[in-house]
VMD Tcl script that draws the C-alpha trace (Angstrom):
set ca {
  {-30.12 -60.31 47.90}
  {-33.98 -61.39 48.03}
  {-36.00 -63.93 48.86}
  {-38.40 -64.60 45.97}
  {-40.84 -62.95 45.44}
  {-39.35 -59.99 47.73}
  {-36.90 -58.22 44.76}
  {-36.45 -54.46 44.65}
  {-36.85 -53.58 48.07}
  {-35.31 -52.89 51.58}
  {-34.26 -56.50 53.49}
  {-31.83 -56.42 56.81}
  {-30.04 -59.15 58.17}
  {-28.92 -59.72 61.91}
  {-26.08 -61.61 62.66}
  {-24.92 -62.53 65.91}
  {-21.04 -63.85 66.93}
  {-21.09 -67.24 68.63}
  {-17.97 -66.02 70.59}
  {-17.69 -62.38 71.68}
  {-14.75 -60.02 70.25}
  {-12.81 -58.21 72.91}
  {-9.66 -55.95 71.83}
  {-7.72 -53.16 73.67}
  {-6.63 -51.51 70.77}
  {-8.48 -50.46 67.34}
  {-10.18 -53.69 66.38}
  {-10.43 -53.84 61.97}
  {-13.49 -55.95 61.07}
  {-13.87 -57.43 57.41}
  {-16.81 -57.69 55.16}
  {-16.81 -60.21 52.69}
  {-19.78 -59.89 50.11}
  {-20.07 -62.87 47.51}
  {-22.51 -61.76 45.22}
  {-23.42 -64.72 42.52}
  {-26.39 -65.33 41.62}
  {-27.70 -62.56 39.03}
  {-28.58 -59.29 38.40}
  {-32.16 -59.22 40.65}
  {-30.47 -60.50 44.13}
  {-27.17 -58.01 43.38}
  {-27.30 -55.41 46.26}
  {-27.77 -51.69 44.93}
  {-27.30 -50.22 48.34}
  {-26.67 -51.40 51.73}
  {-25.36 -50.20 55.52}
  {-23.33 -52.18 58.48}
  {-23.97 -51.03 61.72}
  {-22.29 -52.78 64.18}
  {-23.40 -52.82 68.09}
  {-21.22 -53.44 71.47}
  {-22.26 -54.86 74.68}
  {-23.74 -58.42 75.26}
  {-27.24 -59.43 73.51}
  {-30.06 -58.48 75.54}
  {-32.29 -61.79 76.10}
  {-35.43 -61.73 73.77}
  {-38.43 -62.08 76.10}
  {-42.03 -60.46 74.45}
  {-45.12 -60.47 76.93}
  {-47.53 -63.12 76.07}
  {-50.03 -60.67 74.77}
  {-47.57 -59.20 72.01}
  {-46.47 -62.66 70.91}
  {-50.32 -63.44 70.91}
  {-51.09 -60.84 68.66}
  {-47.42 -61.12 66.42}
  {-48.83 -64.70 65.98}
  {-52.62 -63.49 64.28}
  {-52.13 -63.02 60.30}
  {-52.52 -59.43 59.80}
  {-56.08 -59.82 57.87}
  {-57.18 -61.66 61.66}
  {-55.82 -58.32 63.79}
  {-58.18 -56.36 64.87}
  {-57.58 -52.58 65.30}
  {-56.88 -53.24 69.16}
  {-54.37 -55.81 68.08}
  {-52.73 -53.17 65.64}
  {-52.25 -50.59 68.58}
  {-50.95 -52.63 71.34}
  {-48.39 -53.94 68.83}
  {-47.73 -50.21 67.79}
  {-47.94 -48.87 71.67}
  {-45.13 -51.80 72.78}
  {-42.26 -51.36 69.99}
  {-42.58 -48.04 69.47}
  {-41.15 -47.82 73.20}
  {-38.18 -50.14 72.26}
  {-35.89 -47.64 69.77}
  {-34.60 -44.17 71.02}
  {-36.20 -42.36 68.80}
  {-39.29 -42.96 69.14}
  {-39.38 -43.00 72.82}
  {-38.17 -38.98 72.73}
  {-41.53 -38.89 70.40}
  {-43.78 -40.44 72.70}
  {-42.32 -38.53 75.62}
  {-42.47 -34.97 73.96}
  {-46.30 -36.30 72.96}
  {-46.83 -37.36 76.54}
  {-45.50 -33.32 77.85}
  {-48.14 -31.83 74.84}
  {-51.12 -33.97 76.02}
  {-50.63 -32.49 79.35}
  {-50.59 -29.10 78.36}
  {-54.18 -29.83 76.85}
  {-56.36 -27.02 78.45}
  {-59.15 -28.85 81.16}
  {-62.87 -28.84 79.14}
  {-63.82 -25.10 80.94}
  {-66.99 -24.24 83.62}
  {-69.81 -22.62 82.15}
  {-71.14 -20.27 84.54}
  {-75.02 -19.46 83.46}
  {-75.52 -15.41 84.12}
  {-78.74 -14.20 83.57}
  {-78.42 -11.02 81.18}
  {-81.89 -9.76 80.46}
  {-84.86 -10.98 82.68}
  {-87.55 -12.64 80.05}
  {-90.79 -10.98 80.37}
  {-94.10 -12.87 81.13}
  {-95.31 -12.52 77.37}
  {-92.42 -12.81 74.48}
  {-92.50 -10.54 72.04}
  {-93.87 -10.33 68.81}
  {-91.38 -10.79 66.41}
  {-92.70 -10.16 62.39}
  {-91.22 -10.04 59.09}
  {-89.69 -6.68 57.97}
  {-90.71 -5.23 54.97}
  {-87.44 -5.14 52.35}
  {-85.45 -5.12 56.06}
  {-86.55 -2.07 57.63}
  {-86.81 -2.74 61.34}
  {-89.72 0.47 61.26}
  {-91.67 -1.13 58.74}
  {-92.76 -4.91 59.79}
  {-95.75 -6.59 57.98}
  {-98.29 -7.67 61.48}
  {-99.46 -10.48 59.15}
  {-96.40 -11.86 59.01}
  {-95.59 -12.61 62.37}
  {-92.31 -15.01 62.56}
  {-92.83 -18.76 63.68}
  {-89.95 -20.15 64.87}
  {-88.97 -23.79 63.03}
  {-86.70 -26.34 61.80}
  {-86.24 -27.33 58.41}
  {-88.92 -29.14 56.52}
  {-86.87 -32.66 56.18}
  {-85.53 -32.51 59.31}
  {-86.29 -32.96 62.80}
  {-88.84 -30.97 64.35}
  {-87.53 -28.43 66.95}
  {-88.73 -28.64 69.69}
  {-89.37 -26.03 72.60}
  {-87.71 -26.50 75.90}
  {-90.94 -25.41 77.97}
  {-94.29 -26.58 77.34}
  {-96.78 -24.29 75.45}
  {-93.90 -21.39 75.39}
  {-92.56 -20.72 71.47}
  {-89.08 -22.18 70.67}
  {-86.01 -19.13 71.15}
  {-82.89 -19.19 70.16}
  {-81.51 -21.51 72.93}
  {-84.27 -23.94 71.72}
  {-82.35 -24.02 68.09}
  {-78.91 -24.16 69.22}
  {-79.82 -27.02 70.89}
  {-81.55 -28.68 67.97}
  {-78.54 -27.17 65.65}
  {-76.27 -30.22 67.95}
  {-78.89 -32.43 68.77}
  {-77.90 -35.70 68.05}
  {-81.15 -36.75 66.67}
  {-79.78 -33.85 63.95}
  {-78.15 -35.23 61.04}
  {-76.89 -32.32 59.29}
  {-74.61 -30.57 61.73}
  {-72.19 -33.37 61.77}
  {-71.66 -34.19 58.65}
  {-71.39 -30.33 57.20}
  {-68.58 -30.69 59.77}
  {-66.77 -33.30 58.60}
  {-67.35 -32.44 55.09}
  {-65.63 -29.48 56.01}
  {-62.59 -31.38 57.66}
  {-62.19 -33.11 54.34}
  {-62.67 -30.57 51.80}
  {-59.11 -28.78 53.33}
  {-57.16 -32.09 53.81}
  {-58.51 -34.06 50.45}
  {-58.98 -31.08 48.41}
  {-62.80 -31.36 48.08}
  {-65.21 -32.62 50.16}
  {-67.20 -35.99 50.26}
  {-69.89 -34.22 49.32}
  {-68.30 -31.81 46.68}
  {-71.33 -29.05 46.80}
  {-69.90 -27.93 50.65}
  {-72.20 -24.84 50.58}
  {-75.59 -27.04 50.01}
  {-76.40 -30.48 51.35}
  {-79.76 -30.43 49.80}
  {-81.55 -31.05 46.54}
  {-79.46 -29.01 44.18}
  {-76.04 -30.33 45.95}
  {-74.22 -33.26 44.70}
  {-74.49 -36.36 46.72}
  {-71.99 -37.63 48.61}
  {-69.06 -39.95 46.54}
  {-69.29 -42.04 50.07}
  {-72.07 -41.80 51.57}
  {-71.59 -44.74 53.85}
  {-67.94 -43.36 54.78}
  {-70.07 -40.17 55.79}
  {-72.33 -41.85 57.49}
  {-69.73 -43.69 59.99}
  {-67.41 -40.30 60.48}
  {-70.26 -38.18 61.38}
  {-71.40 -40.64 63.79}
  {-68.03 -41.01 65.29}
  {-67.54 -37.41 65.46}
  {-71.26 -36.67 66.94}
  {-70.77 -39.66 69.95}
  {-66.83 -39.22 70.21}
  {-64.61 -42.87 70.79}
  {-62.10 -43.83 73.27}
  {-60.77 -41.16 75.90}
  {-61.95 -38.62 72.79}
  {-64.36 -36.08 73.33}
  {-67.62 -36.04 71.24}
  {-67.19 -33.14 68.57}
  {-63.35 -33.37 69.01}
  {-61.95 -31.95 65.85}
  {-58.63 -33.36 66.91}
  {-59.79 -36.78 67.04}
  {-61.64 -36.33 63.62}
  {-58.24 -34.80 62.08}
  {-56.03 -37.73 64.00}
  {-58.49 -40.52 62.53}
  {-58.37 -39.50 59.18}
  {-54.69 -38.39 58.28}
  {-53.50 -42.01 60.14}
  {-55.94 -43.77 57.43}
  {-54.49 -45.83 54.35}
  {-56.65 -43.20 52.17}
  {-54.62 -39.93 53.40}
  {-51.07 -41.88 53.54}
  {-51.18 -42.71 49.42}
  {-49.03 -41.02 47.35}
  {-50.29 -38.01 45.09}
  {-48.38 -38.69 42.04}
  {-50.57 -38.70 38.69}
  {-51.96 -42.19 37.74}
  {-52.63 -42.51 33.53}
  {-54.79 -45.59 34.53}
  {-57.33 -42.92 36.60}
  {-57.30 -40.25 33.99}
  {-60.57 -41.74 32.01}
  {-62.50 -44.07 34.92}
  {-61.89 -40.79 37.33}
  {-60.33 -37.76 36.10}
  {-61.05 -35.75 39.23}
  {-60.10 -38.14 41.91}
  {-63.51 -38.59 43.32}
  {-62.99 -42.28 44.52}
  {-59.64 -41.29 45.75}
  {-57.05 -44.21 44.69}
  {-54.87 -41.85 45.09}
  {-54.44 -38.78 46.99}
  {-54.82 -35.01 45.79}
  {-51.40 -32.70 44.98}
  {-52.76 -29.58 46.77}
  {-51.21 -25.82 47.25}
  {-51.17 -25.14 51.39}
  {-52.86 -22.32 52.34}
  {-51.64 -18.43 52.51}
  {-51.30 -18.44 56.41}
  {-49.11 -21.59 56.34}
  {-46.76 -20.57 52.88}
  {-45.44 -17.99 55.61}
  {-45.35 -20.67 58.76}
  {-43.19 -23.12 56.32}
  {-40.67 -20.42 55.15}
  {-40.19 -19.67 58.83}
  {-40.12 -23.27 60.23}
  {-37.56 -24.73 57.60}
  {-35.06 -21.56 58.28}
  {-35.06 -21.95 62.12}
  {-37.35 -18.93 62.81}
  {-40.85 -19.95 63.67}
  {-42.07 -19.52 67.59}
  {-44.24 -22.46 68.80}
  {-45.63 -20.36 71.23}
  {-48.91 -20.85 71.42}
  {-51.78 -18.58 72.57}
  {-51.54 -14.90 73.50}
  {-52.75 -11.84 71.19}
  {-52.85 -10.94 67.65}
  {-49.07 -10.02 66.62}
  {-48.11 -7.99 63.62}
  {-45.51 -9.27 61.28}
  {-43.89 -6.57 58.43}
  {-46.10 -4.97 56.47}
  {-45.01 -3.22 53.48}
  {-45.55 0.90 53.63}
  {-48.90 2.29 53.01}
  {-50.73 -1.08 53.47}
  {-52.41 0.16 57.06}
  {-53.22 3.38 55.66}
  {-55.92 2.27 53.22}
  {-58.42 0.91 55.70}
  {-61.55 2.60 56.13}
  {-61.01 5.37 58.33}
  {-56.99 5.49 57.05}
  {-55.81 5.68 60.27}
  {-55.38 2.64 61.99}
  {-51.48 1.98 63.24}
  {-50.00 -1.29 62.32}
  {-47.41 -1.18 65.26}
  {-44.76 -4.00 63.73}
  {-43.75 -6.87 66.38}
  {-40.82 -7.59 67.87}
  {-38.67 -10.42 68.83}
  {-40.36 -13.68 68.91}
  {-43.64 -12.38 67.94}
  {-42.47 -11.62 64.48}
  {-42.27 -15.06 64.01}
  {-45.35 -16.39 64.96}
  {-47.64 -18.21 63.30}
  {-49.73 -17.08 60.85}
  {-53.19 -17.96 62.40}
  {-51.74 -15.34 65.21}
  {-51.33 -12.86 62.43}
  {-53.88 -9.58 63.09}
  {-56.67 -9.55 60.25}
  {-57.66 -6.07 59.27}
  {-60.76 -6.45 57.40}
  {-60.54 -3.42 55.56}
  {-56.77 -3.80 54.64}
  {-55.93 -7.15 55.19}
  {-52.15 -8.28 54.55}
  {-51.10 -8.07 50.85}
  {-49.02 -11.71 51.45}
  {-52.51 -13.76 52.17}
  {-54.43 -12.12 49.44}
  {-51.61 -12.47 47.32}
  {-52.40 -16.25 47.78}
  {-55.82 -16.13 47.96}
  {-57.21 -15.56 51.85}
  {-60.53 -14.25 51.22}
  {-60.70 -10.61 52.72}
  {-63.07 -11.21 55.65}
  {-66.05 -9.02 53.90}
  {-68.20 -11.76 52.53}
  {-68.71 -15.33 54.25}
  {-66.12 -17.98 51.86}
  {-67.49 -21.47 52.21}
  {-64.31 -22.46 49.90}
  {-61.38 -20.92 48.61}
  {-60.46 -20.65 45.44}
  {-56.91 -21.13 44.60}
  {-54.77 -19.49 41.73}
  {-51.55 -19.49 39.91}
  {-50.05 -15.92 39.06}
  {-46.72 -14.15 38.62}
  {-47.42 -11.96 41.68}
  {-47.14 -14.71 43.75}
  {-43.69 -15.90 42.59}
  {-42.92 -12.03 42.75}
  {-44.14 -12.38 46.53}
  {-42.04 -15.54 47.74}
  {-39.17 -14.11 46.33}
  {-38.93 -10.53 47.40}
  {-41.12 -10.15 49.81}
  {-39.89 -8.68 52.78}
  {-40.46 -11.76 55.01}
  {-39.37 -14.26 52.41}
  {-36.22 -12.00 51.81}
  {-35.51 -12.47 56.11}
  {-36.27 -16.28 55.76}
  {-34.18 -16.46 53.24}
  {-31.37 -15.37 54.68}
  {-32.18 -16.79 58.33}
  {-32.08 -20.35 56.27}
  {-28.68 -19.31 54.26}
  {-27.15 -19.28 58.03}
  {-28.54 -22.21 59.07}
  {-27.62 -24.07 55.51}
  {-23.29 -22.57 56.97}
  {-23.92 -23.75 60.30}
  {-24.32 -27.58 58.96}
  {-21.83 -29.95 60.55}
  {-21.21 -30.87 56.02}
  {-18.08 -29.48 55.07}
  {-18.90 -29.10 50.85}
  {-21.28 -27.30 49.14}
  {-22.52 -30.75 47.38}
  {-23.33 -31.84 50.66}
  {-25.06 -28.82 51.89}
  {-27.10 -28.77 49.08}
  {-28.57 -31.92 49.25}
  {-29.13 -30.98 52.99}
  {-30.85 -27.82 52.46}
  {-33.04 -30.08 49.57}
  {-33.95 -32.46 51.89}
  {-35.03 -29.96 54.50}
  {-36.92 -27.59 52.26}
  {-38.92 -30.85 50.33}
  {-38.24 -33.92 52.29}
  {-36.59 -35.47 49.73}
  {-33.45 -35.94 47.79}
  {-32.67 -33.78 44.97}
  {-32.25 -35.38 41.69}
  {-28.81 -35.05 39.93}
  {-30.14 -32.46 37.49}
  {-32.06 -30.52 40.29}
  {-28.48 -30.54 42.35}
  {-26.67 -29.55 39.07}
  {-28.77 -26.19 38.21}
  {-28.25 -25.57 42.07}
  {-24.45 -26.00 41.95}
  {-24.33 -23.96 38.99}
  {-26.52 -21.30 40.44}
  {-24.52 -21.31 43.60}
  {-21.23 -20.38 41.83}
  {-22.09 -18.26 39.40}
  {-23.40 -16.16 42.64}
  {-20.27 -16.59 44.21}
  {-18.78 -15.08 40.94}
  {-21.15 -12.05 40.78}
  {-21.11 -11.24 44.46}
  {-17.38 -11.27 44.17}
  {-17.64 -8.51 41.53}
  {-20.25 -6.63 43.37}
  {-18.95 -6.90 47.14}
  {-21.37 -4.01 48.10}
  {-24.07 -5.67 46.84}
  {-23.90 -9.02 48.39}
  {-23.25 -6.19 52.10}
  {-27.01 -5.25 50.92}
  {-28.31 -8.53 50.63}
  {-26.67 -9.65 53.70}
  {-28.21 -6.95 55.68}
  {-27.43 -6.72 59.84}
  {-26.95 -10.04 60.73}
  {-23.79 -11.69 58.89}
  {-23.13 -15.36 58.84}
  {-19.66 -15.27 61.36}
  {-16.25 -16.55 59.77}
  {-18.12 -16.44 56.28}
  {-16.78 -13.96 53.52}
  {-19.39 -11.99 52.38}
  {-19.77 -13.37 48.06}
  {-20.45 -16.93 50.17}
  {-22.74 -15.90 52.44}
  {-24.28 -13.85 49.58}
  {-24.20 -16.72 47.31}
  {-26.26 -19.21 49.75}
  {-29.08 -16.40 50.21}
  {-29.77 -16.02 46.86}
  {-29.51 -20.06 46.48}
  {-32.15 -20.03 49.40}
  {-34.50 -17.90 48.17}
  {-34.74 -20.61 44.93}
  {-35.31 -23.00 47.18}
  {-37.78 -21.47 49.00}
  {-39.52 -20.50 46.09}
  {-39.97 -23.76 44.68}
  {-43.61 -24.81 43.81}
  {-43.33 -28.06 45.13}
  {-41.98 -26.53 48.70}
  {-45.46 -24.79 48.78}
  {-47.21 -27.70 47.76}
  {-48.58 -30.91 49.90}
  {-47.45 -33.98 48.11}
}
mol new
graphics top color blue
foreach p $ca { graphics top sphere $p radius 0.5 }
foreach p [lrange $ca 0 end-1] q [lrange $ca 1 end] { graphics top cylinder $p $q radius 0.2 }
display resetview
């Protein structure tokens, strides 16, 4: 069913009884599909839902029907949000999503009082300051005394008291100024380098002559500006609001598959028609593993916590004996930008996927494929506990076959449905465990661990860990599509 030229995709239709139906016992209702007309208006697949209770009466404010009646190329982006703002409040579920954003907006901390304290009391004359021969603070050069200044191309910086040389509060404040054009849009660079993959300007480390220029340098332009000035209730320099502004934009929202028509005109994606396939960083491979098997904490704030670190790991810091005191309870599962850094032994799971070890400044990470870090997401301690956490959660489903709990535990890992091959080599790999861990009944007790699945025998519950772990160790699970 289609109305030309509308074939191929998702159509509903309403229907409404002219005379209500009313029974006291089970009421049957018949569907009678005539489908004549040829192969393109043939229904592939299709719902009924059926509602009770008398039709509400229609009645839209006059502003909403104002703006439904503007073509879409004539709404303006106020138009767009009132429209979104009023029928997003008319369905259940989004009304729990508004609410639950409504409860996180007010747990927004209040923009904080700086209290000036005066540390050190300036003397009358500032000191000298000169430049130190090869960096010894003994041996300065006196004819090279230091003048404080901006760069070259750039706005002069200026000092905050007349005839007194410029400090360092002088260049903080010309560092933000907004007469500065180079903080700002370093900053967004920045912002889109980790959600694109690489940055407007593609040289993130140098903005100057030897740096590439920018692919848009009018897009640039507009999102520094916005982000220096702030819109709306936003705050100026509100990362947030930069993030929100460019993840809701048509550019972010495209799909990520290859193109063959882009591979000549723009093999590496510079205009973006498309968007970039990219690996999510170490911290977050953890934070997904967690989330999809029921374990993360949302807590947010407190101190550093200290998830399980393999043996001998704390002991090869610098003085070899610092004490990685493992967390407990909910703080195991938190977050991995929560996670304690040791920057002489930093954990083997975020080098393993390439968090830079803290001893040299990273403008960009670099990301790699390798066999230790297949050999990490699937027996890694914390993988190994995820694993199994998501094996119990995969026999607590309300689905009562294995089919069924398979394409679940797809769609939760991937957010989509598995293909009939994918759910094949899963079904196959599900029984076959159940067929070795019925052999080996101590070892699927060792891979169970503490913390049995209740009511399950043990080859089952066995069987669905080891199925989880392949699921969790999927490339495209780590991946941003």
């Amino acid at each position: 069913w289609a109305i030309a030229p509308q074939f191929g995709k998702e159509h509903w239709l309403v229907l409404g009884l002219a005379e209500p139906l009313s029974a006291v016992d089970i009421l049957f209702v018949r569907f009678r599909l005539h489908q004549q007309y040829g192969k393109q208006h043939t229904i592939g697949r299709f719902r009924i839902s059926l509602r009770t209770g008398v039709d509400p009466e229609i009645s839209l404010p006059e502003n909403i029907l104002q703006a439904l009646h503007l073509s879409a190329d004539k709404r303006t982006p106020e138009h767009a949000q009132l429209l979104f703002d009023y029928f997003s409040r008319q369905t259940s579920p989004t009304r729990e999503l508004l609410a639950q954003q409504n409860e996180l907006r007010k747990t927004e901390p209040p923009k904080p009082e700086v209290a000036a304290r005066v540390i050190a009391q300036r003397v009358t004359e500032p000191r000298s300051t000169y430049v130190l021969r090869r960096g010894e603070f003994l041996n300065p050069i006196p004819e090279l005394q230091v003048v404080p200044a901006g760069l070259a191309t750039m706005p002069v910086m200026q000092s905050r008291q007349p005839d007194v040389m410029a400090d360092r509060l002088d260049l903080a404040r010309w560092l933000v100024s907004p007469e500065n054009p180079l903080t700002p849009r370093v900053s967004v660079n920045h912002v889109w380098r980790l959600l694109f993959g690489h940055g407007l300007v593609k040289t993130s480390n140098d903005f100057g002559l030897r740096g590439e220029r920018p692919s848009h340098p009018e897009l640039l332009d507009w999102l520094a500006s916005d982000f220096l000035a702030g819109s709306g209730s936003e705050r100026p320099w509100s990362r947030k609001a930069l993030i929100r502004r460019i993840v809701l934009s048509g550019t972010y929202r495209q799909a990520s598959f290859h193109r063959a028509d882009l591979q000549e005109p723009d093999p590496q994606n510079r205009l973006l028609a498309r968007q970039n396939r990219l690996r999510v960083e170490a911290e977050i491979i953890r934070d997904i593993s967690l989330d999809v098997s029921g374990l993360l904490s949302h807590k947010i704030g407190g101190p550093s916590v200290f998830p399980p670190l393999p043996p001998g790991i704390a002991e090869l810091s610098y003085a070899g004996n610092f004490n990685w005191s493992e967390s407990k309870g909910e703080d195991r599962y938190r977050r991995g930008m929560y996670t304690f850094f040791k920057r002489t032994s930093p954990h083997p799971n975020l080098i393993a996927f390439d968090c830079p070890d803290a001893n040299l400044t990273c403008v960009e990470r670099q990301i790699s494929n390798t066999p230790l870090q297949a050999l990490t997401s699937l027996n890694n301690e914390t993988f190994s506990e995820t694993a199994r956490a998501f094996a119990r959660r995969i026999l607590s489903l309300p689905e009562t076959t294995d089919e069924e709990r398979l394409v679940t535990a797809f769609r939760l890992c991937v957010s989509r449905s598995g293909s009939a091959s994918e759910l094949t080599e899963l079904t196959a790999l599900l029984n076959d465990s159940k067929r070795w861990y019925e052999a080996h009944p101590d070892q699927a007790v060792a891979l169970i661990g503490a913390d049995p699945v209740p009511n399950t025998a043990a080859e089952l519950n066995a069987a669905w860990i080891a199925t989880a772990r392949i699921l969790l160790n999927m490339d495209e699970f780590i991946t941003r599509e």
